[in-house]
C-alpha positions as semicolon CSV with decimal commas, in nm:
position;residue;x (nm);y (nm);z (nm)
1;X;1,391;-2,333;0,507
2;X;1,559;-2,188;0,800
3;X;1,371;-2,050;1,088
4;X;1,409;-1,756;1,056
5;X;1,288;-1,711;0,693
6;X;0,999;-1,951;0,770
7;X;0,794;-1,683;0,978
8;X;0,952;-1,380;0,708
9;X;0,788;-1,649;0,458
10;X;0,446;-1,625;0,617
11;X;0,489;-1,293;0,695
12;X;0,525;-1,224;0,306
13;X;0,218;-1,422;0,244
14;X;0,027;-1,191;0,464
15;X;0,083;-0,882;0,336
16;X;0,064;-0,970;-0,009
17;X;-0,288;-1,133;0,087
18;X;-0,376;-0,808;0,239
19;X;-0,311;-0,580;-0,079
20;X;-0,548;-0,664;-0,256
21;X;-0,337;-0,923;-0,447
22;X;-0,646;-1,114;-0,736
23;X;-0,926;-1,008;-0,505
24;X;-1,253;-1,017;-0,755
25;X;-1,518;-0,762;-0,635
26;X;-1,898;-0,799;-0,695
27;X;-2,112;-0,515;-0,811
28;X;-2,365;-0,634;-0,533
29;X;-2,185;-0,585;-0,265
30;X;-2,011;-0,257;-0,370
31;X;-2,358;-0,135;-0,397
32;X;-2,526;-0,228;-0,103
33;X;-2,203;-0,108;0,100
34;X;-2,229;0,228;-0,072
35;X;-2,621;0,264;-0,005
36;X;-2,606;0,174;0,324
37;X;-2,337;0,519;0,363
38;X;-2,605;0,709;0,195
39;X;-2,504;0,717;-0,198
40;X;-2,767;0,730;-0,422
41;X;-2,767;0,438;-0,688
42;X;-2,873;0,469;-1,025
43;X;-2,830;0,255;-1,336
44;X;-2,513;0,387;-1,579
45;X;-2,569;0,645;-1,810
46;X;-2,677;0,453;-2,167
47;X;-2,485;0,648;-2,367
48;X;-2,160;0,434;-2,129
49;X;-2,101;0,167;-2,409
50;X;-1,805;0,048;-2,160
51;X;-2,015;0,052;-1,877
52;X;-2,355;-0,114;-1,999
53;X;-2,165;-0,388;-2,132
54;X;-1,922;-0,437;-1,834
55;X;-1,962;-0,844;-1,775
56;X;-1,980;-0,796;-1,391
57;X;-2,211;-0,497;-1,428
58;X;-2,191;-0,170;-1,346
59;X;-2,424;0,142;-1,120
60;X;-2,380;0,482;-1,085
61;X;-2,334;0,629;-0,717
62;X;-2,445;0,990;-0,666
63;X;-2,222;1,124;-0,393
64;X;-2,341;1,488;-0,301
65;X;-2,209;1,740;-0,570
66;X;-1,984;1,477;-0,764
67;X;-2,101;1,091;-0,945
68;X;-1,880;0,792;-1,026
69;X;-1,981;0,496;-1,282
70;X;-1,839;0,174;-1,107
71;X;-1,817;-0,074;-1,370
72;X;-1,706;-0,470;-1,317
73;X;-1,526;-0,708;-1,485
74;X;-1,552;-1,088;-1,388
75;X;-1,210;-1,109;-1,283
76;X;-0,862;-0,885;-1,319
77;X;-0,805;-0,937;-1,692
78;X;-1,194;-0,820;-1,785
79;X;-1,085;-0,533;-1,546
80;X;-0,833;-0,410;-1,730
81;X;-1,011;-0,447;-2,042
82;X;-1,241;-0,210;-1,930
83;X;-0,995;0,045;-1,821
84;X;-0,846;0,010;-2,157
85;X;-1,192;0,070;-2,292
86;X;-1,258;0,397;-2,128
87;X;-0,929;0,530;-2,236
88;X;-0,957;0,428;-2,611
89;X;-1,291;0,539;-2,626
90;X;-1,302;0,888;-2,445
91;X;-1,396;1,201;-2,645
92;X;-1,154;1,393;-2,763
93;X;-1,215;1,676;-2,540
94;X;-1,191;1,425;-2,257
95;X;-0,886;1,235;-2,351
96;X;-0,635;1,408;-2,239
97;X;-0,801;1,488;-1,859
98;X;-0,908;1,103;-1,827
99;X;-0,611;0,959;-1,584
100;X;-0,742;1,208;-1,361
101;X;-1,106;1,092;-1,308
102;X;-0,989;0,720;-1,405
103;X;-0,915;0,445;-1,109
104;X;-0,828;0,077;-1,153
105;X;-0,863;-0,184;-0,870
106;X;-0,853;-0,582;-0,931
107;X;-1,145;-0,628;-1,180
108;X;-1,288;-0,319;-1,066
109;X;-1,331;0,052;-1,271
110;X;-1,449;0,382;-1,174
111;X;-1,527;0,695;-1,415
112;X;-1,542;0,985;-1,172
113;X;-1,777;1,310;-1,329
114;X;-1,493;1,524;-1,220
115;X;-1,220;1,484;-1,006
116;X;-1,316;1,309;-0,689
117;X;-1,276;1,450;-0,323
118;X;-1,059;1,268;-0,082
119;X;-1,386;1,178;0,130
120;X;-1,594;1,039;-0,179
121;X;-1,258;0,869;-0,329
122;X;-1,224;0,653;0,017
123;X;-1,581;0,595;0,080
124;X;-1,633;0,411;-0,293
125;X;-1,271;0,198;-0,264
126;X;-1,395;0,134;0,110
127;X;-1,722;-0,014;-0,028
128;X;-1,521;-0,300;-0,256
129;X;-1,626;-0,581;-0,137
């Protein structure tokens, strides 16, 4: 390797390191990062078949006048499982709306109530952890 692509190399590395990349978030950690900026937590709703059987578990946050079910896989595959889930099994009335209330991120799922402000949207993917 030449020296100048060494350090471009590493450089590379980096970034892709810092974008998230196969980063597995805990439902833990998300939640305790969330209550401590003053969401209220709540188990998911029971009728959530995708959410109460999410294998890395899943809450509710309550963020002022809008809610978002965070649901967990165990790792990025079990992730996308789950966003596959709540597409195929949306109602009908829902379906075509659901990209717009629906974020993916690593092994990670959220199901926004209705379409999330700015403010709430960065404080839950600031809370990964």
């Amino acid at each position: 390797m030449t020296r100048v692509a060494l350090p471009f190399a590493v450089l590379l590395a980096v970034v892709a390191a810092g974008c998230g990349g196969n980063t597995v978030y805990t439902a833990a950690k998300t939640k305790a990062c969330l209550q401590q900026r003053g969401a209220t937590i709540a188990a998911p709703d029971r009728g959530d078949l995708v959410a109460t059987t999410a294998l890395g578990g899943a809450f509710k946050a309550m963020l002022g006048d809008n809610s978002v079910t965070v649901a967990f896989g165990t790792n990025q595959t079990n992730g996308n499982d789950i966003y596959q889930a709540y597409q195929h099994f949306a109602y009908s009335n829902v379906k075509s709306g659901i990209l717009d209330v629906l974020r993916h991120y690593n092994n990670v799922v959220t199901l926004w109530h209705v379409h999330p402000q700015d403010a709430d949207l960065s404080l839950v993917v600031g809370c990964l952890r």
